[in-house]
VEXFIDREN-585339 format. One record per residue (C-alpha): residue in one letter; x, y, z; chain. Coordinates in nm, 2 decimals, m for minus. Example, Ala and Ser with C-alpha at 12.3 -4.5 7.8 and 13.67 -1.06 7.14 Angstrom:
% VEXFIDREN-585339
<atom><type>A</type><px>1.23</px><py>m0.45</py><pz>0.78</pz><mol>A</mol></atom>
<atom><type>S</type><px>1.37</px><py>m0.11</py><pz>0.71</pz><mol>A</mol></atom>
% end
This chain:
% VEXFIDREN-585339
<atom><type>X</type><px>12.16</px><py>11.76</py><pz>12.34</pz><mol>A</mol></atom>
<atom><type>X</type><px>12.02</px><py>12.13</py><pz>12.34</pz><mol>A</mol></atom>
<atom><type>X</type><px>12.25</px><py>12.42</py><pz>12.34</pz><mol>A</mol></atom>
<atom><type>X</type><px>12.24</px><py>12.63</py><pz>12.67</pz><mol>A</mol></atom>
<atom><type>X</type><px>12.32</px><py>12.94</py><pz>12.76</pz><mol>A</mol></atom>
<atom><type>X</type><px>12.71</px><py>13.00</py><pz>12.77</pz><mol>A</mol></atom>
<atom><type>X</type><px>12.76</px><py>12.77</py><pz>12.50</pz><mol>A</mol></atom>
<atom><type>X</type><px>12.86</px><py>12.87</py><pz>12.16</pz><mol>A</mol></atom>
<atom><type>X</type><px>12.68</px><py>12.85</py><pz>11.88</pz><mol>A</mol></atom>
<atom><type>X</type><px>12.80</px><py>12.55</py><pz>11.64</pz><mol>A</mol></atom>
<atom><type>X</type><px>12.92</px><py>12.64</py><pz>11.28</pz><mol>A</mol></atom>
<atom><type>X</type><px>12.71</px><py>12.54</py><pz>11.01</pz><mol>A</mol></atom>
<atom><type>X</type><px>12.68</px><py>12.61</py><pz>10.63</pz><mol>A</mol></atom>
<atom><type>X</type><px>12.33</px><py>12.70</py><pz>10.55</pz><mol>A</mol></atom>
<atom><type>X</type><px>12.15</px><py>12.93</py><pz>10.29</pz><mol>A</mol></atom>
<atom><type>X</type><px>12.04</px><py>13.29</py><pz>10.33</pz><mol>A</mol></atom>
<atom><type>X</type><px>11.84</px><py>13.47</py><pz>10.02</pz><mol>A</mol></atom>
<atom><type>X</type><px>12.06</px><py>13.67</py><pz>9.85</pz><mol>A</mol></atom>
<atom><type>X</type><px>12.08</px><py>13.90</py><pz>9.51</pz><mol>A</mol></atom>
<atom><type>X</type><px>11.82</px><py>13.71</py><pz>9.32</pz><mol>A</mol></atom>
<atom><type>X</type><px>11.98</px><py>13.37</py><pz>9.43</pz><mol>A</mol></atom>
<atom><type>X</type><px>12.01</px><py>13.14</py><pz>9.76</pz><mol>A</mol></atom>
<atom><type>X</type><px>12.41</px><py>13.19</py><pz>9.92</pz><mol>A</mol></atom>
<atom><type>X</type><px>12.57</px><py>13.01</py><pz>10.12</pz><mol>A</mol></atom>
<atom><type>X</type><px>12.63</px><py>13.16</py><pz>10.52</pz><mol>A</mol></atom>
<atom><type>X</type><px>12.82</px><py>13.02</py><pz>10.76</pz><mol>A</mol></atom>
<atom><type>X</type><px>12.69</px><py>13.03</py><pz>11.11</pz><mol>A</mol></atom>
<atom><type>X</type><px>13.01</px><py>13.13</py><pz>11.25</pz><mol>A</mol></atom>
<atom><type>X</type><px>13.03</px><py>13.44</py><pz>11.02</pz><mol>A</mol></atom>
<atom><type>X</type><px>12.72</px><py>13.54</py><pz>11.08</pz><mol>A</mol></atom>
<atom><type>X</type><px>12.74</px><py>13.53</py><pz>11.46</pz><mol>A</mol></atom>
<atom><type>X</type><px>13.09</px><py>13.63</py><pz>11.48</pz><mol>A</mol></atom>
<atom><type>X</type><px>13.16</px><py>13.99</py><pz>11.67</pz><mol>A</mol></atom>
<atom><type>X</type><px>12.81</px><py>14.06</py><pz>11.66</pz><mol>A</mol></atom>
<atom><type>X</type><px>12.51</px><py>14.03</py><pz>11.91</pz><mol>A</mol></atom>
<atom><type>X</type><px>12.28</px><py>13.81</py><pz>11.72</pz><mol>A</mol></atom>
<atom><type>X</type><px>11.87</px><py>13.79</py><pz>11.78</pz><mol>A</mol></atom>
<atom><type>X</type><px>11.74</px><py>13.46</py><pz>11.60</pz><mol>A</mol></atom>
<atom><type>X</type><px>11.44</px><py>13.31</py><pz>11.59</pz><mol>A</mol></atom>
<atom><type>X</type><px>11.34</px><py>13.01</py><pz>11.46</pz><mol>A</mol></atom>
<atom><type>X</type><px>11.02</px><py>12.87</py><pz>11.36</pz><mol>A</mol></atom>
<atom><type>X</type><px>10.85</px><py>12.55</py><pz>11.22</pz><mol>A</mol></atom>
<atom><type>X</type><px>10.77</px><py>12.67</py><pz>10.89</pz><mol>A</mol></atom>
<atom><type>X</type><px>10.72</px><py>12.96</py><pz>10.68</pz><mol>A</mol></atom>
<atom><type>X</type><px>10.38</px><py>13.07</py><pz>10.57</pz><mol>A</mol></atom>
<atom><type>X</type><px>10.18</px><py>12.85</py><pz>10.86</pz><mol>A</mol></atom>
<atom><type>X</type><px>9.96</px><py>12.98</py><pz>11.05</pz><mol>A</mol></atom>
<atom><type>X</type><px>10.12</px><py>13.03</py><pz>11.37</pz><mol>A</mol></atom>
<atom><type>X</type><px>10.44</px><py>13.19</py><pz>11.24</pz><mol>A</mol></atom>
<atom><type>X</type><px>10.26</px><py>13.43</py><pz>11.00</pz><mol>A</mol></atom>
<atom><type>X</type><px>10.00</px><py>13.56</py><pz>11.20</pz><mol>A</mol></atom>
<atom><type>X</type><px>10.20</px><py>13.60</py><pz>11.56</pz><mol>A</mol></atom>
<atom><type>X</type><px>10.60</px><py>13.50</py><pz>11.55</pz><mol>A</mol></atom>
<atom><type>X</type><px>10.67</px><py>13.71</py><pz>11.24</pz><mol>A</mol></atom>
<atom><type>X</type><px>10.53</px><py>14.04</py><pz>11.27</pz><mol>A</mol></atom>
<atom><type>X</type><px>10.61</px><py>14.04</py><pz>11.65</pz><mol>A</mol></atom>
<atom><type>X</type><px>10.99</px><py>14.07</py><pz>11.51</pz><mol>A</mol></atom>
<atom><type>X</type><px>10.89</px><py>14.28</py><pz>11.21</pz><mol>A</mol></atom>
<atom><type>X</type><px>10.69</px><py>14.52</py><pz>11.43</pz><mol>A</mol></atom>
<atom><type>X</type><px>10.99</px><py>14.54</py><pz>11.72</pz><mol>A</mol></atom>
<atom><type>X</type><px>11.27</px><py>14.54</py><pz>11.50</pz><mol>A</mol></atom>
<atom><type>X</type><px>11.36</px><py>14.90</py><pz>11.57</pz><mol>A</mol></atom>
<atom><type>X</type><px>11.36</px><py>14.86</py><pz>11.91</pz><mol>A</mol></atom>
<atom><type>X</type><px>11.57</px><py>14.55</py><pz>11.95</pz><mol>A</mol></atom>
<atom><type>X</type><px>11.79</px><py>14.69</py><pz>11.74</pz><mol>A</mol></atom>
<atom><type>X</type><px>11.82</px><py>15.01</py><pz>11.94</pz><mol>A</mol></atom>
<atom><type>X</type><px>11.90</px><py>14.77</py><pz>12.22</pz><mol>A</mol></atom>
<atom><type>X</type><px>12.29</px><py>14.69</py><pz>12.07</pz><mol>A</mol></atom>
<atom><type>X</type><px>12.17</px><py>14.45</py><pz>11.85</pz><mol>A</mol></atom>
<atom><type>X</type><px>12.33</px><py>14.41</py><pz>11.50</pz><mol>A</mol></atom>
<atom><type>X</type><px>12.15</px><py>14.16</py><pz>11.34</pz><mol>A</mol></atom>
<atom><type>X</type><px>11.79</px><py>14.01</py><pz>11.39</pz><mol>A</mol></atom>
<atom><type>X</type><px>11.78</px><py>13.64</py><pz>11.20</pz><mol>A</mol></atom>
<atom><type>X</type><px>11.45</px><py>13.38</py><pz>11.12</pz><mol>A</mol></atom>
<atom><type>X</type><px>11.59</px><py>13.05</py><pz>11.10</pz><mol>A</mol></atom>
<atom><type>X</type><px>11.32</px><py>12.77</py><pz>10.93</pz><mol>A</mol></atom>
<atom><type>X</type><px>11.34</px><py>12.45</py><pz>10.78</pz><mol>A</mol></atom>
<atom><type>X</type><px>11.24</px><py>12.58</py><pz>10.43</pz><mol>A</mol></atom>
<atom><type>X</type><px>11.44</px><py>12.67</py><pz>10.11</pz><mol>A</mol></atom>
<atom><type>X</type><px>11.58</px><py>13.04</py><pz>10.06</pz><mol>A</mol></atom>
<atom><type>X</type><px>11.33</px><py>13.11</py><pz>9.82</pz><mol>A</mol></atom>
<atom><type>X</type><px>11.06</px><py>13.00</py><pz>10.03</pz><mol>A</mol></atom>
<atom><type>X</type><px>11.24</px><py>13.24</py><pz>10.31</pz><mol>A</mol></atom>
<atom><type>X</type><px>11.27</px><py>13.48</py><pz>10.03</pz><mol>A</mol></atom>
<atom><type>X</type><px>10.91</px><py>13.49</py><pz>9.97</pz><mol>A</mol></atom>
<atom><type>X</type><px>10.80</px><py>13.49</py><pz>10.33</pz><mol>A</mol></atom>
<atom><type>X</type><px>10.99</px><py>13.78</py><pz>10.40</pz><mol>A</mol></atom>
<atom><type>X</type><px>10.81</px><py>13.98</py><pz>10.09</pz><mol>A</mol></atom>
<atom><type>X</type><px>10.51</px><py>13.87</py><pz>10.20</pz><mol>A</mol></atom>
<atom><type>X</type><px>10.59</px><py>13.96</py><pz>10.61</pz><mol>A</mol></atom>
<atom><type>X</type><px>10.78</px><py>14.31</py><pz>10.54</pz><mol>A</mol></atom>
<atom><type>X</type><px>11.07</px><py>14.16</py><pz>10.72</pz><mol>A</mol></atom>
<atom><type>X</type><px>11.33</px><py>14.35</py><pz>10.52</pz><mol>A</mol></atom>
<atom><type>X</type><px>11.50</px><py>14.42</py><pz>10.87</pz><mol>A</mol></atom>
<atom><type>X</type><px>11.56</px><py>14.02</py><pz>10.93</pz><mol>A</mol></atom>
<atom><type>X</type><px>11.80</px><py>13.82</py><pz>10.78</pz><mol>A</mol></atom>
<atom><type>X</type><px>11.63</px><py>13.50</py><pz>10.69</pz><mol>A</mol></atom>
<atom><type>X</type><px>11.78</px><py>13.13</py><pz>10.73</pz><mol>A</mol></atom>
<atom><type>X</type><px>11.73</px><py>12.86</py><pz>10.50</pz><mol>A</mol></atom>
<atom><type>X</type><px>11.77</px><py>12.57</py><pz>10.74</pz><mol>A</mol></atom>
<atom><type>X</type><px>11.66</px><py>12.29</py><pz>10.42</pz><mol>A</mol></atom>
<atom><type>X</type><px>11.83</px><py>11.99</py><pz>10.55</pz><mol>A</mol></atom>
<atom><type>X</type><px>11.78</px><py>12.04</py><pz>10.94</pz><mol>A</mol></atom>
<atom><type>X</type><px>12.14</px><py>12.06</py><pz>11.01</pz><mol>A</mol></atom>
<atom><type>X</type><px>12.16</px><py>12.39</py><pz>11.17</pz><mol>A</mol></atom>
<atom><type>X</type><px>11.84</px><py>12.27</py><pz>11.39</pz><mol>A</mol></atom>
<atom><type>X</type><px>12.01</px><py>11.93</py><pz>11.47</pz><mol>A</mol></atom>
<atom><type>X</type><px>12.34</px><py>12.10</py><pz>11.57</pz><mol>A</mol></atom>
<atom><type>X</type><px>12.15</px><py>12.33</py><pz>11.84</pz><mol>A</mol></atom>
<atom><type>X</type><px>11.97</px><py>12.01</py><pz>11.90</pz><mol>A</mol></atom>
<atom><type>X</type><px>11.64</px><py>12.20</py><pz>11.89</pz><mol>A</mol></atom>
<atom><type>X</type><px>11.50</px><py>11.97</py><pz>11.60</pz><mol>A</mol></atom>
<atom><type>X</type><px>11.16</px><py>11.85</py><pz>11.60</pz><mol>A</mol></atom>
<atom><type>X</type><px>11.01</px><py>11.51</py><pz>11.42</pz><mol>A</mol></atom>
<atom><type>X</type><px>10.70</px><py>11.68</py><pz>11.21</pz><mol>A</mol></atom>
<atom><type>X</type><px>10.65</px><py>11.39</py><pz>10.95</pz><mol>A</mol></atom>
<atom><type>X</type><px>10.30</px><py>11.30</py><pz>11.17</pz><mol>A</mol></atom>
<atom><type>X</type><px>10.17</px><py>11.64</py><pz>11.00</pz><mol>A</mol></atom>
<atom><type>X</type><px>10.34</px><py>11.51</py><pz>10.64</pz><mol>A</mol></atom>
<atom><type>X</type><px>10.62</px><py>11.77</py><pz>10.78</pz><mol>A</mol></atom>
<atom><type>X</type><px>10.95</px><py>11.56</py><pz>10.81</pz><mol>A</mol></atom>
<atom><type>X</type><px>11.19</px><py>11.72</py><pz>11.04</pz><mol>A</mol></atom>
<atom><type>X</type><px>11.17</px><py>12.08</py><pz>11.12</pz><mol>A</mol></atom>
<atom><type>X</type><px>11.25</px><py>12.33</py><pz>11.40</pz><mol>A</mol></atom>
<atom><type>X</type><px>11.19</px><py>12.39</py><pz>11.73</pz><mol>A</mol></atom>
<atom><type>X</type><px>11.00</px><py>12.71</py><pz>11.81</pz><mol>A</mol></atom>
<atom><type>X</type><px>11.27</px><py>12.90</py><pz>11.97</pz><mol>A</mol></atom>
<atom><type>X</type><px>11.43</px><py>13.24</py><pz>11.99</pz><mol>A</mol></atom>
<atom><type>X</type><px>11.84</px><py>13.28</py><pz>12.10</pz><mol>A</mol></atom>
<atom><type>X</type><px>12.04</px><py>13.58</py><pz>12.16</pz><mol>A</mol></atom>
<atom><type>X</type><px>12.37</px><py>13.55</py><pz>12.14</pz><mol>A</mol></atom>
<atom><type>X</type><px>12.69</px><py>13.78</py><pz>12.19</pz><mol>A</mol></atom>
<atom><type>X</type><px>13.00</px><py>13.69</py><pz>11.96</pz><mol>A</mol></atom>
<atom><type>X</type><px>12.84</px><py>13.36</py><pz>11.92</pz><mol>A</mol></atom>
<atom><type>X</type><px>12.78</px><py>13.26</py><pz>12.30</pz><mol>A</mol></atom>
<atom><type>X</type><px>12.43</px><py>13.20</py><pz>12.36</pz><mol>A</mol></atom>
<atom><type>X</type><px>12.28</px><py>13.46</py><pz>12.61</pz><mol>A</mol></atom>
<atom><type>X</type><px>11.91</px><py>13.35</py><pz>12.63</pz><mol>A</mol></atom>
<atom><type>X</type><px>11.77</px><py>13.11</py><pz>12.47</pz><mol>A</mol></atom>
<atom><type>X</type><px>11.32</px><py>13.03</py><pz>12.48</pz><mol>A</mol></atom>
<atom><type>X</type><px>11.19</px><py>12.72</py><pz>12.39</pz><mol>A</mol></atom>
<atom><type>X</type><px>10.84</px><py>12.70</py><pz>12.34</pz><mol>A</mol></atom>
<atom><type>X</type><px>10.70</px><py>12.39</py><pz>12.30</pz><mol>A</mol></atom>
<atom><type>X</type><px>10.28</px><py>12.56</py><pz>12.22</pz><mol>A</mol></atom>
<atom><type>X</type><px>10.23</px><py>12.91</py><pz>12.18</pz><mol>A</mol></atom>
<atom><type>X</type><px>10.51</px><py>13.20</py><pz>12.15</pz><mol>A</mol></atom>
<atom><type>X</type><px>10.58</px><py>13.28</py><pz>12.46</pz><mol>A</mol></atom>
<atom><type>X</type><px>10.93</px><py>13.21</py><pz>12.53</pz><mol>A</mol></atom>
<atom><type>X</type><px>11.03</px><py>13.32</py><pz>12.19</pz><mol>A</mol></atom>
<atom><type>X</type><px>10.82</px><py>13.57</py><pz>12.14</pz><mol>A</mol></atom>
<atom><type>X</type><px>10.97</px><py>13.95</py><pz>12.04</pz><mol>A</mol></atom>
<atom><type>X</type><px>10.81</px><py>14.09</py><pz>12.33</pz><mol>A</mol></atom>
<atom><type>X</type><px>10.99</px><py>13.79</py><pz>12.52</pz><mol>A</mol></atom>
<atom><type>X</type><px>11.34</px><py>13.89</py><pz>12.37</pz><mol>A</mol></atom>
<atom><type>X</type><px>11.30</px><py>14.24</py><pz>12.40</pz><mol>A</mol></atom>
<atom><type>X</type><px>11.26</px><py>14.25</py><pz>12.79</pz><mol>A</mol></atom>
<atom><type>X</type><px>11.60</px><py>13.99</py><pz>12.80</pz><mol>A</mol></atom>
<atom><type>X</type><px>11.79</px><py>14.24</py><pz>12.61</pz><mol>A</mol></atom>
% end
């Protein structure tokens, strides 16, 4: 079942990039007492993501942070130093990148998507959340395109 809005987000251990090194992060921590923009894409470096999802975020991240926003987060099913890499190449130094490599983080929002017909396995949903002290405020599911996830999208929620 998919999260909804007024639901809280479900706490699970997944990776983040950090000094030199993939660390753990717990969901709940990193949501806890802060409002939380996430977004979540297929994969890092496709086509899609690179050229529109990302640099929406990287180009608006001063502005939804202005907004009373703490943290801005990319969720993927990749490794961190996949995420670590993507974010060099992006200029995302603003977003805290998610290292989503088993799915379980997707799965638990149930926002998971079967991907193995394009040699993908499982990945993520296209999606974009904000959520305050872990409750889900909005949450866009785009099933083609960026539309409902896109930062444009999120900013005009806020």
């Amino acid at each position: 079942m998919t999260i909804g809005v007024g639901e809280r987000i479900p706490d699970v251990t997944i990776k983040t990039n950090g000094s030199g090194r993939p660390e753990d992060i717990s969901t709940a921590e990193l949501f806890a007492g802060k409002r939380v923009v996430m977004f979540a894409v297929p994969g890092a470096f496709t086509p899609g993501c690179s050229n529109t999802h990302m640099p929406g975020f990287v180009i608006n991240a001063d502005n939804i942070l202005a907004k009373g926003v703490d943290t801005i987060a990319c969720m993927a099913v990749n490794d961190a130093f996949v995420m670590d890499a993507w974010q060099k190449q992006q200029n995302a130094e603003k977003i805290v990148m998610l290292a989503d490599g088993n799915a379980e983080f997707a799965k638990a929002l149930g926002l998971d998507m079967d991907a193995s017909g394009g040699g993908m396995g499982t990945r993520s949903k296209r999606f974009a959340l904000i959520a305050n002290d872990g409750v889900v405020e909005y949450l866009g599911v785009d099933t083609k395109g960026v539309e409902k996830s896109s930062a444009e999208t999120v900013f005009a929620q806020l």
